[in-house]
C-alpha positions as CSV (number, residue, x, y, z in Angstrom):
1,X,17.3,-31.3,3.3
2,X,15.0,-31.0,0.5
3,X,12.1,-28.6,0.6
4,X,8.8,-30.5,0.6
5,X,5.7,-28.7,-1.5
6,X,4.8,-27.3,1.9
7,X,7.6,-25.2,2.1
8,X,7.7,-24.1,-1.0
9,X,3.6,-23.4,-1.3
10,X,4.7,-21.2,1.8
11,X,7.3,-19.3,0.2
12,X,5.4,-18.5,-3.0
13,X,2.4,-17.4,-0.8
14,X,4.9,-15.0,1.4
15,X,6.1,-13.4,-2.4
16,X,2.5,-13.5,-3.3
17,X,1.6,-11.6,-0.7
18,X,3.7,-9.4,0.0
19,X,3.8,-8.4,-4.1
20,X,-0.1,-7.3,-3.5
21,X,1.2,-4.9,-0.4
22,X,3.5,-3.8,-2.5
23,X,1.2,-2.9,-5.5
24,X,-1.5,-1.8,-3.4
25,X,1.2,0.6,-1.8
26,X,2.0,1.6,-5.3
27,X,-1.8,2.5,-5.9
28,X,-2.0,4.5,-2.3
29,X,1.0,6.7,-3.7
30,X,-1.1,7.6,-6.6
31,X,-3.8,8.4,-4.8
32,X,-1.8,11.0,-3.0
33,X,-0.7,12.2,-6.2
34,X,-4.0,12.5,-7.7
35,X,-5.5,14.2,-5.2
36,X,-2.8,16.7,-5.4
37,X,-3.6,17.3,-8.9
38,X,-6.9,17.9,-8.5
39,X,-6.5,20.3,-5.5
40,X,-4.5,22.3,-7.8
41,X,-7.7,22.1,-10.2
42,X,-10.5,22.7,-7.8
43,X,-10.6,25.2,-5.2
44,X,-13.0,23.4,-2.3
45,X,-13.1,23.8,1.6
46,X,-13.0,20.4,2.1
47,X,-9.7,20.0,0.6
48,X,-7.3,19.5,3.7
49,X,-9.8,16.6,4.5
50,X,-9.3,15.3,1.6
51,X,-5.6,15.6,1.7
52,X,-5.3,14.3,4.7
53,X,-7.7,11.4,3.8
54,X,-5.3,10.4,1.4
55,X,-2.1,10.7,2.6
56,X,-2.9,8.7,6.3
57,X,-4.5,5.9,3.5
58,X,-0.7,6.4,2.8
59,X,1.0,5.6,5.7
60,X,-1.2,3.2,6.6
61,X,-0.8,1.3,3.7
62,X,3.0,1.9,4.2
63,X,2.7,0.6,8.0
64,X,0.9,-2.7,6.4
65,X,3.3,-3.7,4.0
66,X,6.2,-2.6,6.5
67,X,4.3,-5.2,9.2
68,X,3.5,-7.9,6.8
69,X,7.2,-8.5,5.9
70,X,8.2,-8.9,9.7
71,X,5.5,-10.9,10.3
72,X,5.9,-13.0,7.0
């Protein structure tokens, strides 16, 4: 059986997308920590929004990734 260009157009898509979950999950974890560091800086009321804010953009890009690579 020799993989046509179909199947192997549909494998580099999968790695492709999956590698852009991936970084973008990379970024969200940043996020988190940058907001961190500038809680520690700045004293604001609004600061458990914030924190919260960025660490469900966590999870969800967590939840994303985690259902992109059952689906794909």
């Amino acid at each position: 059986m020799n993989p046509d260009i179909t199947t192997i157009g549909f494998i580099l898509f999968k790695f492709l997308v999956l590698f852009g979950f991936g970084l973008y999950t990379v970024f969200a974890t940043v996020i988190l920590r940058q907001e961190q560091l500038m809680a520690n800086v700045l004293e604001e009321s609004f600061e458990p929004v914030l924190r919260f804010a960025s660490f469900l953009h966590l999870v969800a890009a967590i939840g994303i990734f985690l259902l992109a690579l059952l689906i794909l």
